[in-house]
C-alpha positions in Angstrom: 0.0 0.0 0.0 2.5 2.7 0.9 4.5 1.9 -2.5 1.5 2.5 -4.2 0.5 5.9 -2.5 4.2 6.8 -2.9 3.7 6.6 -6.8 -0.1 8.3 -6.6 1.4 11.2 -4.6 5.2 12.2 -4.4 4.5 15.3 -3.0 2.6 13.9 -0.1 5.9 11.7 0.6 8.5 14.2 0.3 6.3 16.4 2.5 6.6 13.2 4.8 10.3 13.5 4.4 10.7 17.2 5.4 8.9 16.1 8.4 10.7 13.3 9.3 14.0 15.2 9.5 12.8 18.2 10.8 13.1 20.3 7.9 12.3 24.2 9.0 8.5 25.8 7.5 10.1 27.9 5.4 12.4 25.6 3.5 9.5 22.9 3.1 7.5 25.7 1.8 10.0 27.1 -0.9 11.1 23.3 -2.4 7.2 22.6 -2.4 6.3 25.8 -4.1 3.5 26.4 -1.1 2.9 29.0 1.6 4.5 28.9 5.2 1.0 28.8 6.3 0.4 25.7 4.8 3.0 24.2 5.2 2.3 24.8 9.0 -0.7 24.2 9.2 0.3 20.8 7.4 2.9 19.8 10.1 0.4 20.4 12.9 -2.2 18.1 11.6 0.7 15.5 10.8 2.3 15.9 14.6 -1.2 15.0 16.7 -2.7 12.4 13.8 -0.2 10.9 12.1 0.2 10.6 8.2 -3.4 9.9 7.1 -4.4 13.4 8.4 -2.7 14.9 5.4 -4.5 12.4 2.9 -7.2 13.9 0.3 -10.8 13.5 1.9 -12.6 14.2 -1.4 -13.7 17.5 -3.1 -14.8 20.4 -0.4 -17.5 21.0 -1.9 -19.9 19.7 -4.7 -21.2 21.7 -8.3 -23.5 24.1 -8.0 -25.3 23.4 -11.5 -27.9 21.0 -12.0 -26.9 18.4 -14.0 -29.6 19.6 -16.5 -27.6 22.8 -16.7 -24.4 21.1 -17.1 -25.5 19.0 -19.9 -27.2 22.0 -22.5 -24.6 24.5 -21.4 -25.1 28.0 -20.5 -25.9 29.0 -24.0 -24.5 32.8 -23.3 -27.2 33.3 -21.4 -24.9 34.2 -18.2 -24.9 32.4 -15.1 -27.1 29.0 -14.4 -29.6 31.0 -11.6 -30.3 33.8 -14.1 -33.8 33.8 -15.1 -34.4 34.2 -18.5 -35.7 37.9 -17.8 -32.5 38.7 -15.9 -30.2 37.5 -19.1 -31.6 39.9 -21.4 
């Protein structure tokens, strides 16, 4: 399993690796090309849970168009919760 996540995420590992050897916030952020913020916010959720705090839970949030709307398009018509009278 963990050669397998190794090869879906190589970021996720090396961020592992920064970790592990007590690389400093601000050189984890630069070789990752991601803010200091992150990257602490990142090394506090890995210190009190452990590596599968940092795994992906999903998408944060889900589309806002109707499938209907994402099928037809929008047409030019502007944005899906126009009304017609509101796109003319």
């Amino acid at each position: 399993m963990r050669v397998r996540a190794r090869l879906r995420c190589p970021l996720l590992w090396r961020l592992f690796d920064f970790f592990e050897t007590g690389a400093d916030n601000k050189a984890v952020a630069k070789a990752l090309r991601v803010s200091v913020r992150s990257v602490e916010r990142w090394r506090v959720a890995w210190a009190s849970e452990g590596e599968q705090s940092l795994y992906s839970k999903g998408p944060a949030s889900l589309t806002k168009l109707r499938p209907a709307r994402c099928r037809r398009g929008l047409g030019g018509r502007g944005s899906p919760s126009m009304t017609s009278a509101e796109a003319t």
